[in-house]
mmCIF file as gemmi writes it, N, C-alpha and C atoms, coordinates in Angstrom:
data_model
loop_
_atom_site.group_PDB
_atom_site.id
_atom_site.type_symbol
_atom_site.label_atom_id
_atom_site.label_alt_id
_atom_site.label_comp_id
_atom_site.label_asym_id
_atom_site.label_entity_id
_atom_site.label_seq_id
_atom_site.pdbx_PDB_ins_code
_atom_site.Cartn_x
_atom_site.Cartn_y
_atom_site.Cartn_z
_atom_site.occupancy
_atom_site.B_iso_or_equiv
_atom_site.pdbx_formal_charge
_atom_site.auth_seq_id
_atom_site.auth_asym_id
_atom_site.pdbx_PDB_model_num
ATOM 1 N N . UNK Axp A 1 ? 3.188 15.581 -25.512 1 0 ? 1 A 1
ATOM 2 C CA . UNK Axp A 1 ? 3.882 14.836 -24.48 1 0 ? 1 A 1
ATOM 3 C C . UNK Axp A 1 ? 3.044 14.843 -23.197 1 0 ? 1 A 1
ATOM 4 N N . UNK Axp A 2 ? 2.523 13.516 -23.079 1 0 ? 2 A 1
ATOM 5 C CA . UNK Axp A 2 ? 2.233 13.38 -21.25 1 0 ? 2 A 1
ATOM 6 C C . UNK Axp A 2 ? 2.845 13.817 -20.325 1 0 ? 2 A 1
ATOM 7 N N . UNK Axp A 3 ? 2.054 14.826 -19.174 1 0 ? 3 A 1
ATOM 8 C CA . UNK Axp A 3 ? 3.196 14.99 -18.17 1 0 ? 3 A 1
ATOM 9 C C . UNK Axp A 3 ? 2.182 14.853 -16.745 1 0 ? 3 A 1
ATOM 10 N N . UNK Axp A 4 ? 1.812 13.793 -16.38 1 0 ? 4 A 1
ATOM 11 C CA . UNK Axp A 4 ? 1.099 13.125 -15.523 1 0 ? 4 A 1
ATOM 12 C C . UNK Axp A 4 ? 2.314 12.109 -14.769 1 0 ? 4 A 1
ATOM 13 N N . UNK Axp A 5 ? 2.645 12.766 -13.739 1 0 ? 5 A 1
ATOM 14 C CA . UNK Axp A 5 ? 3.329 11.672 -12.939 1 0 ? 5 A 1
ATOM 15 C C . UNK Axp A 5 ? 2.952 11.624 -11.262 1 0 ? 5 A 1
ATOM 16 N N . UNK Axp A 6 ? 2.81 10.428 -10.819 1 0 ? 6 A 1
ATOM 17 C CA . UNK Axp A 6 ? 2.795 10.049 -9.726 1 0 ? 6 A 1
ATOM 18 C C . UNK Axp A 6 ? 3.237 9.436 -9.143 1 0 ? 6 A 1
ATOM 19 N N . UNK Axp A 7 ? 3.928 10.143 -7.734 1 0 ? 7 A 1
ATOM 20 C CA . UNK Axp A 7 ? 4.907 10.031 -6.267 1 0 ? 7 A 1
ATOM 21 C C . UNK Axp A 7 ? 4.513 9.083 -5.6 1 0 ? 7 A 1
ATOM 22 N N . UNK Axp A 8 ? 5.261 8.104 -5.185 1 0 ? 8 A 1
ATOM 23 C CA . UNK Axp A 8 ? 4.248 6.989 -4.229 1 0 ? 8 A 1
ATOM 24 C C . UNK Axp A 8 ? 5.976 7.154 -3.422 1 0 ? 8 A 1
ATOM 25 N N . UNK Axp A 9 ? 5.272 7.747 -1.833 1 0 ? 9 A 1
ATOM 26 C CA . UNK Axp A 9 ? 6.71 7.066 -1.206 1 0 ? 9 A 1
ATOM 27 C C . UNK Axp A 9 ? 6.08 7.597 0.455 1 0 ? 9 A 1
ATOM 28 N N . UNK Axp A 10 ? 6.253 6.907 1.225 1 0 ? 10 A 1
ATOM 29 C CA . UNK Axp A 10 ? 5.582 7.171 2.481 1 0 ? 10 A 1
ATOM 30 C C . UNK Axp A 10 ? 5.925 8.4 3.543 1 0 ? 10 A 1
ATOM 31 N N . UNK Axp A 11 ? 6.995 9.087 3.097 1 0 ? 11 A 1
ATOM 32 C CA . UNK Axp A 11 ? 7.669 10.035 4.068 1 0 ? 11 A 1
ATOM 33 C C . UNK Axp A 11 ? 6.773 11.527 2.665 1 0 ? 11 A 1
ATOM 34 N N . UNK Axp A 12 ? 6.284 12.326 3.49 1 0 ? 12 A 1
ATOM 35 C CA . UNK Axp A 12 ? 5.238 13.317 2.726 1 0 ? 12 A 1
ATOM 36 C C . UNK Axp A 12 ? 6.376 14.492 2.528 1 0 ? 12 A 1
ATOM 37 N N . UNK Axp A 13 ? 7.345 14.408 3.275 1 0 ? 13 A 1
ATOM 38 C CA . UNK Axp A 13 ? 8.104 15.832 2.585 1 0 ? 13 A 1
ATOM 39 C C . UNK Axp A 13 ? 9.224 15.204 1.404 1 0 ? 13 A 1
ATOM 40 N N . UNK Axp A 14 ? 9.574 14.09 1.242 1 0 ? 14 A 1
ATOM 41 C CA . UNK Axp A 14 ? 10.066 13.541 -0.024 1 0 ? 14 A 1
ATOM 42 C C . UNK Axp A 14 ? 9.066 13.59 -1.071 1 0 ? 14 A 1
ATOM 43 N N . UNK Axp A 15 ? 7.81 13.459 -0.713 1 0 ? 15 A 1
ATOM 44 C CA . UNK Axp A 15 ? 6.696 13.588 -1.988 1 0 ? 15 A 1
ATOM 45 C C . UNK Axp A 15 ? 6.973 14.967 -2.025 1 0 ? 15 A 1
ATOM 46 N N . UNK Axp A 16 ? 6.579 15.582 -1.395 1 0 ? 16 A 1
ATOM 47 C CA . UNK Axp A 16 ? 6.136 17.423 -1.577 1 0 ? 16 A 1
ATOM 48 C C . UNK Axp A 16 ? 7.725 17.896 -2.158 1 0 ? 16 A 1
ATOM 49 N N . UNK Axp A 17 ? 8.898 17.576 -1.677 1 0 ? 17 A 1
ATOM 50 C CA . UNK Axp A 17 ? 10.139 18.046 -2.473 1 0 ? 17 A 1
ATOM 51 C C . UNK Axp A 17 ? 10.08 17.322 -3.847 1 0 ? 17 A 1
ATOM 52 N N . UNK Axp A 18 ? 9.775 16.342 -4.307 1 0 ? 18 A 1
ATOM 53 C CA . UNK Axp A 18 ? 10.202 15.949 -5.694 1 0 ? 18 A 1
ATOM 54 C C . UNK Axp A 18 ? 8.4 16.614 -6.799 1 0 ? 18 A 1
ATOM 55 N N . UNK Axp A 19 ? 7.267 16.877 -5.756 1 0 ? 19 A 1
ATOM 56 C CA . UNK Axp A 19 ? 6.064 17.49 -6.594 1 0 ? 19 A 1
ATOM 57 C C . UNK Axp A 19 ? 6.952 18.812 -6.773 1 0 ? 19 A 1
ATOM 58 N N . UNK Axp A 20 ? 7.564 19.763 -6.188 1 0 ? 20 A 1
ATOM 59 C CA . UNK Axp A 20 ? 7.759 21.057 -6.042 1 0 ? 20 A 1
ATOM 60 C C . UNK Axp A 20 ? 8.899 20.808 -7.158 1 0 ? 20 A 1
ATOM 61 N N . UNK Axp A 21 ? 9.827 20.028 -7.387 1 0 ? 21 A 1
ATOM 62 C CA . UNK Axp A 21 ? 10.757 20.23 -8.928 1 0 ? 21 A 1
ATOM 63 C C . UNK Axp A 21 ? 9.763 20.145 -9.622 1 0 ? 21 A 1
ATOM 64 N N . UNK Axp A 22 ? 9.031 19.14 -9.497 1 0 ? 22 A 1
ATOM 65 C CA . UNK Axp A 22 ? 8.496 19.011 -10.975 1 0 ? 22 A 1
ATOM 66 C C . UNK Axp A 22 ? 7.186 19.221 -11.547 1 0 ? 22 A 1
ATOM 67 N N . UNK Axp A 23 ? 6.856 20.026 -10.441 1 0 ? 23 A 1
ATOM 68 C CA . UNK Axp A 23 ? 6.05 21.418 -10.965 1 0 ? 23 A 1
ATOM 69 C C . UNK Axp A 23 ? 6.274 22.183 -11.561 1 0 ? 23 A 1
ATOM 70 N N . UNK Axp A 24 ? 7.494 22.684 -10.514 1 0 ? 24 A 1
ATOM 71 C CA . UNK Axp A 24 ? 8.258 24.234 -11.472 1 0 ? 24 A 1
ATOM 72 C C . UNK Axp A 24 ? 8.583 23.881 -12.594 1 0 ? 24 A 1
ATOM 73 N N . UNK Axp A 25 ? 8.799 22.517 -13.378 1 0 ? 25 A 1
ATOM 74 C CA . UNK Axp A 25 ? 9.122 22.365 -14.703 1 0 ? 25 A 1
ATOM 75 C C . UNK Axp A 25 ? 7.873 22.139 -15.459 1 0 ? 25 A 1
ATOM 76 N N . UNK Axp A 26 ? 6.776 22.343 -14.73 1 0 ? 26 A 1
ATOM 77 C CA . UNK Axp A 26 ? 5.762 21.897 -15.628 1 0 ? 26 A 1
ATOM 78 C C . UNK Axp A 26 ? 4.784 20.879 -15.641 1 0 ? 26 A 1
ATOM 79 N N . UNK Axp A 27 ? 5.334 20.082 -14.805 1 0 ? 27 A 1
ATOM 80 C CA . UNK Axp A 27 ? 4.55 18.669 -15.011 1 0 ? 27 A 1
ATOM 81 C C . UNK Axp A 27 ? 3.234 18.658 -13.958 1 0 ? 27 A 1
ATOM 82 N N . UNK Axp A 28 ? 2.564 17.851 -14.037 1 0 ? 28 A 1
ATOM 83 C CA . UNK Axp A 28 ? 1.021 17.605 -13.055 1 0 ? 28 A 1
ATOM 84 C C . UNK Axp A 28 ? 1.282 16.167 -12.281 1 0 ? 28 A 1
ATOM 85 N N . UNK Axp A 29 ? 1.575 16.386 -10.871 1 0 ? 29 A 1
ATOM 86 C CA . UNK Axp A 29 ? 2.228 15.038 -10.273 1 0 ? 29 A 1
ATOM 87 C C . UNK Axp A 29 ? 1.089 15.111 -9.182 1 0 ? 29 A 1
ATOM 88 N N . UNK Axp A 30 ? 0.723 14.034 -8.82 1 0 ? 30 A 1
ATOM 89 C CA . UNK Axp A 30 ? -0.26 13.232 -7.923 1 0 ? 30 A 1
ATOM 90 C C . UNK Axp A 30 ? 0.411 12.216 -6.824 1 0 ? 30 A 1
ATOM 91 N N . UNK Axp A 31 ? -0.285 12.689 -5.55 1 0 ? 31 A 1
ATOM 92 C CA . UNK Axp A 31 ? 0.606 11.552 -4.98 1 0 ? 31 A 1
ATOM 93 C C . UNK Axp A 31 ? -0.277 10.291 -4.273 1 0 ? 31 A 1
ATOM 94 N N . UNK Axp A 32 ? 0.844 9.579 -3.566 1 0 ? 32 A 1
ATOM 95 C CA . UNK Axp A 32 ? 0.547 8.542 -2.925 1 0 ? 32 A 1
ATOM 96 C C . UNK Axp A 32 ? 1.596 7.64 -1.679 1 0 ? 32 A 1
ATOM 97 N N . UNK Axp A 33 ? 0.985 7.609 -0.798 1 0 ? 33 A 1
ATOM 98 C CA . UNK Axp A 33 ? 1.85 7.446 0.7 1 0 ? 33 A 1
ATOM 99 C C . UNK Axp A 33 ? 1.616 6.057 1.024 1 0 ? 33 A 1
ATOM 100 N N . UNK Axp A 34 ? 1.023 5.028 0.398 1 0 ? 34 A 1
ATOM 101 C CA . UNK Axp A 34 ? 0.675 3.903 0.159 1 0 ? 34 A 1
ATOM 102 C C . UNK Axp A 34 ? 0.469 3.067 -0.631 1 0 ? 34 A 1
ATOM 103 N N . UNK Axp A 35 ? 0.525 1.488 -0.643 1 0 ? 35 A 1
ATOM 104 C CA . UNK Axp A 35 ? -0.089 0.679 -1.783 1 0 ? 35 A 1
ATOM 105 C C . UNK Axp A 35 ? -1.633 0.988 -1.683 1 0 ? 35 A 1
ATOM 106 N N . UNK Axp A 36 ? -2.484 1.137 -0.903 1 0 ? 36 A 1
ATOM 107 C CA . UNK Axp A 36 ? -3.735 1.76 -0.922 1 0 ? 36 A 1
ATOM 108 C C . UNK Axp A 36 ? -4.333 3.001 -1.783 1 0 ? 36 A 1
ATOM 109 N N . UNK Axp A 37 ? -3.839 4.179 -1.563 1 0 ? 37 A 1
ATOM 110 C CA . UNK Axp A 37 ? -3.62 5.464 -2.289 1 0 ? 37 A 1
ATOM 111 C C . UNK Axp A 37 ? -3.074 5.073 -3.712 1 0 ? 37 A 1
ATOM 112 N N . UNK Axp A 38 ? -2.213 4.192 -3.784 1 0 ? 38 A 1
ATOM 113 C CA . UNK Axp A 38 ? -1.246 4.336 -4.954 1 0 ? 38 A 1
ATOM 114 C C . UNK Axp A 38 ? -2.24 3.144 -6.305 1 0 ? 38 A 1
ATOM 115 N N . UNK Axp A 39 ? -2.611 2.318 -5.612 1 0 ? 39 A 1
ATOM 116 C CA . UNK Axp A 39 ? -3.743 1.303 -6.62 1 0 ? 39 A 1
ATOM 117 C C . UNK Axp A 39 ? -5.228 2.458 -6.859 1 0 ? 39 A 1
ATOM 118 N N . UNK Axp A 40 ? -5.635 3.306 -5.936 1 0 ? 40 A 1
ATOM 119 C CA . UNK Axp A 40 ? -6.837 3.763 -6.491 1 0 ? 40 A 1
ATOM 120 C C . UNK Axp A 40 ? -6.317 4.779 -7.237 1 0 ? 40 A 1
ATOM 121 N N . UNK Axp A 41 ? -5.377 5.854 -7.404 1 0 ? 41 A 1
ATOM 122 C CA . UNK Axp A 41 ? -4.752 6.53 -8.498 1 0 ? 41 A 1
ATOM 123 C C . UNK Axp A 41 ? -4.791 6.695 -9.924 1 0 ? 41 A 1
ATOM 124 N N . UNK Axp A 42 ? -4.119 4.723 -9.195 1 0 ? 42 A 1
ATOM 125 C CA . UNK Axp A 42 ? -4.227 3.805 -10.47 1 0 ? 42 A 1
ATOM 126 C C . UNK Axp A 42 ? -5.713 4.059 -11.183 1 0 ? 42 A 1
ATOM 127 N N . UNK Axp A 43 ? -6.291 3.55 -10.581 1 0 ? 43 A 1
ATOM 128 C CA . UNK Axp A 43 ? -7.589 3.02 -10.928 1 0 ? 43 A 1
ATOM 129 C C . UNK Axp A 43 ? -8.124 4.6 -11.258 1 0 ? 43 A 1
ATOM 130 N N . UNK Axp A 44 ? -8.244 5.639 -10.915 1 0 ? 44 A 1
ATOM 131 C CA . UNK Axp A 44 ? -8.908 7.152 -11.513 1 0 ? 44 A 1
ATOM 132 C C . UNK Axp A 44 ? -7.981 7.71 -12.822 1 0 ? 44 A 1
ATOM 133 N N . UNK Axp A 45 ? -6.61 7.096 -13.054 1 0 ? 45 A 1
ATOM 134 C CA . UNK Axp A 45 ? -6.385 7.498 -14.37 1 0 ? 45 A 1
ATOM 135 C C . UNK Axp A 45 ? -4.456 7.174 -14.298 1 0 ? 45 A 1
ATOM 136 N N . UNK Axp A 46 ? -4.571 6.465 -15.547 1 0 ? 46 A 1
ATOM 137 C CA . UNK Axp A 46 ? -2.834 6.132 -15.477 1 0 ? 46 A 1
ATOM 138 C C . UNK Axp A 46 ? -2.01 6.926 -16.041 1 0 ? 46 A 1
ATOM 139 N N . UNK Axp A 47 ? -1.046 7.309 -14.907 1 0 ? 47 A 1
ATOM 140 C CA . UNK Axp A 47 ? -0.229 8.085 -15.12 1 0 ? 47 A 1
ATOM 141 C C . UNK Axp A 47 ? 0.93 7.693 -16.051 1 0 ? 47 A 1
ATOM 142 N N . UNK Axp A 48 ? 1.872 8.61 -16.668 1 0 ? 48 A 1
ATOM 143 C CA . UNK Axp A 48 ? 2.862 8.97 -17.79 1 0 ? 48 A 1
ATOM 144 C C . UNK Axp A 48 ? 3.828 8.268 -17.538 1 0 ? 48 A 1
ATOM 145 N N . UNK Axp A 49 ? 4.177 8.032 -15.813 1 0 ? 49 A 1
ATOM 146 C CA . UNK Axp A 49 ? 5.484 7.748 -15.074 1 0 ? 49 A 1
ATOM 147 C C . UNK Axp A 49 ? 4.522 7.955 -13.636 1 0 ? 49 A 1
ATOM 148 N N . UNK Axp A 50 ? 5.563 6.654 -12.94 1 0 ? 50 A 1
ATOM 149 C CA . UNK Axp A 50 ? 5.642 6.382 -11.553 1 0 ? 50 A 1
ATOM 150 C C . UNK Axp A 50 ? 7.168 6.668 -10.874 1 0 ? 50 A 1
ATOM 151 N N . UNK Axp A 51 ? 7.32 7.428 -10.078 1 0 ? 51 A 1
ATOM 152 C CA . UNK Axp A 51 ? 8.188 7.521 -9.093 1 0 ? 51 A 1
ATOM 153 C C . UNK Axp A 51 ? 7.94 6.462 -8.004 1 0 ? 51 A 1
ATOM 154 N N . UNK Axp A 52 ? 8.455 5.954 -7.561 1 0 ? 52 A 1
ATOM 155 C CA . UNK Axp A 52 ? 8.239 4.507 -7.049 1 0 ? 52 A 1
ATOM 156 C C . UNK Axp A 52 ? 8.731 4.146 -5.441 1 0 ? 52 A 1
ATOM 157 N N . UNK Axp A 53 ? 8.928 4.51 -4.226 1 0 ? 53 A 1
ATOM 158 C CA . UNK Axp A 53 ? 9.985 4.051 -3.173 1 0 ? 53 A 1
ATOM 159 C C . UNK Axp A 53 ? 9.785 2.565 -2.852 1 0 ? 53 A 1
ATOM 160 N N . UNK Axp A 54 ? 10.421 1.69 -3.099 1 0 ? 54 A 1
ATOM 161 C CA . UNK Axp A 54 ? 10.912 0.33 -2.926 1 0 ? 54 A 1
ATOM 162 C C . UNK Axp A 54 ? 10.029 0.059 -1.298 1 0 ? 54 A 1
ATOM 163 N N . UNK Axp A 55 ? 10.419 0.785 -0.374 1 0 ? 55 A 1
ATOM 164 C CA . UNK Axp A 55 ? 9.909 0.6 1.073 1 0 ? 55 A 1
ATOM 165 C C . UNK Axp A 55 ? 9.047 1.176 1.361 1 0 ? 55 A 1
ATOM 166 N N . UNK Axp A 56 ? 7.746 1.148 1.87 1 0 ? 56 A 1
ATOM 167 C CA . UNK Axp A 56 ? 6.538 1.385 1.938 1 0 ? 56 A 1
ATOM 168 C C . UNK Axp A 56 ? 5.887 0.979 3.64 1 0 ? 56 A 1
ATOM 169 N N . UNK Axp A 57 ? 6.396 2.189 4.784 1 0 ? 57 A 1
ATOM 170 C CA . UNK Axp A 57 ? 6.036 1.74 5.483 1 0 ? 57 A 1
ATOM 171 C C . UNK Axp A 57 ? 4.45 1.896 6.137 1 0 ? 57 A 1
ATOM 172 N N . UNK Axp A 58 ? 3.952 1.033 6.77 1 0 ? 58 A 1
ATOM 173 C CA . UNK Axp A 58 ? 2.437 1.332 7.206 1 0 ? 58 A 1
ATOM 174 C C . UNK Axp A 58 ? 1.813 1.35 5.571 1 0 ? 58 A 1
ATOM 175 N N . UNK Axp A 59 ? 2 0.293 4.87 1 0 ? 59 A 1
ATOM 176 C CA . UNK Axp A 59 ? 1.696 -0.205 3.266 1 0 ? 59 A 1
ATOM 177 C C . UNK Axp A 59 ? 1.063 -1.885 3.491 1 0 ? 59 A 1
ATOM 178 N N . UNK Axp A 60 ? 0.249 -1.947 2.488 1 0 ? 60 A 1
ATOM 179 C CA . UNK Axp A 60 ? -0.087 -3.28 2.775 1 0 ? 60 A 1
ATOM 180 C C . UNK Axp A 60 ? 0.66 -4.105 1.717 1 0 ? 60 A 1
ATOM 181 N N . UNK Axp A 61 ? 0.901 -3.024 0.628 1 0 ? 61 A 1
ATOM 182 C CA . UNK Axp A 61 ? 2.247 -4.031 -0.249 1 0 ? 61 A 1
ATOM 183 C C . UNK Axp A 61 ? 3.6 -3.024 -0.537 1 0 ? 61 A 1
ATOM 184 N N . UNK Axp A 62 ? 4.817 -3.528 -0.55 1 0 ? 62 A 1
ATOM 185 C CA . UNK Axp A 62 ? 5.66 -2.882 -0.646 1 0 ? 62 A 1
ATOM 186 C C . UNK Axp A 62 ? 5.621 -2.255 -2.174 1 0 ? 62 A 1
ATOM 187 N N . UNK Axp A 63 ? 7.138 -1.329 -2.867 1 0 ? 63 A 1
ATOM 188 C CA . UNK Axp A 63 ? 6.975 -1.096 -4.156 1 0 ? 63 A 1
ATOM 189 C C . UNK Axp A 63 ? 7.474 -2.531 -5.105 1 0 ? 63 A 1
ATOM 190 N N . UNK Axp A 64 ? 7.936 -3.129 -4.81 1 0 ? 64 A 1
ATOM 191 C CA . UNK Axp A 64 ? 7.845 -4.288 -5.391 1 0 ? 64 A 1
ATOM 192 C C . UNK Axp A 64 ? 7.209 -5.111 -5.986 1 0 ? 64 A 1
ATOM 193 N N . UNK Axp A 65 ? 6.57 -5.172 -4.713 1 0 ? 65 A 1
ATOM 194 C CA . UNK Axp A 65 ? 4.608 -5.761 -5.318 1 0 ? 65 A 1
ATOM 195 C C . UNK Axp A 65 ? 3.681 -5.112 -6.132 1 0 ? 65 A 1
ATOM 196 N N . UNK Axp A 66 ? 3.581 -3.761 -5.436 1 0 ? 66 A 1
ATOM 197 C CA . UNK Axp A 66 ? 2.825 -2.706 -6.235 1 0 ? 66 A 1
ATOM 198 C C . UNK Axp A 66 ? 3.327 -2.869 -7.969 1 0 ? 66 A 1
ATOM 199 N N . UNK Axp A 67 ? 4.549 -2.831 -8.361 1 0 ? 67 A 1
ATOM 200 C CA . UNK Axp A 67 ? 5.166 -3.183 -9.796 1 0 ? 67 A 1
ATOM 201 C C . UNK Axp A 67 ? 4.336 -4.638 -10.273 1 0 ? 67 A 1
ATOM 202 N N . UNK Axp A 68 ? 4.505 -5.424 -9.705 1 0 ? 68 A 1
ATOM 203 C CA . UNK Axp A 68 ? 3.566 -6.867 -9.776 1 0 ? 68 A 1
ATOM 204 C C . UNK Axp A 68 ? 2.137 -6.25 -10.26 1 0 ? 68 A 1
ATOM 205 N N . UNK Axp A 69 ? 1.673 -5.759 -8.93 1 0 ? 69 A 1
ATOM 206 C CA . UNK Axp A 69 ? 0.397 -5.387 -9.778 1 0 ? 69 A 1
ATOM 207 C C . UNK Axp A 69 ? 0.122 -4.377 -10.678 1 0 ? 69 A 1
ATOM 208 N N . UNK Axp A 70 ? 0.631 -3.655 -10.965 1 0 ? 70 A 1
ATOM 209 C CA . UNK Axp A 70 ? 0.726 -2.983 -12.363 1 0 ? 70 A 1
ATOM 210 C C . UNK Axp A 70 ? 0.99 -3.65 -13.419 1 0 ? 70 A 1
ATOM 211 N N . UNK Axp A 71 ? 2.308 -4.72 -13.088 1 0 ? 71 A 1
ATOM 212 C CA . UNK Axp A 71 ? 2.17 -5.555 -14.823 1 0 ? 71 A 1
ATOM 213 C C . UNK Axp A 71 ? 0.88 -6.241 -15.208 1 0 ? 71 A 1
């Protein structure tokens, strides 16, 4: 079982609280505070699961888009 997931959400203590569950369970989570951060991620290795925040501020694309460009 893959356990590669990555946080994309712009407020850093919502990333660091949802890395810290799901650490302690095991998993290897990577983050990202931007559509910037969150496409080169992409691009160094695709993760298992995306945690996703819809609003993306100081982002050049929201999570909406970012989904766009992933399909």
């Amino acid at each position: 079982m893959a356990r590669d997931i990555l946080i994309v959400d712009d407020e850093a203590d919502i990333r660091m609280l949802i890395a810290g569950v799901l650490g302690d369970e095991g998993f290897i989570t990577r983050e990202a505070a931007n559509s910037d951060e969150t496409l080169d991620a992409l691009r160094q290795r695709c993760p298992s699961l995306i945690i996703l925040d819809i609003w993306l501020q100081n982002s050049t694309l929201d999570g909406m888009q970012i989904l766009d460009v992933i399909q």
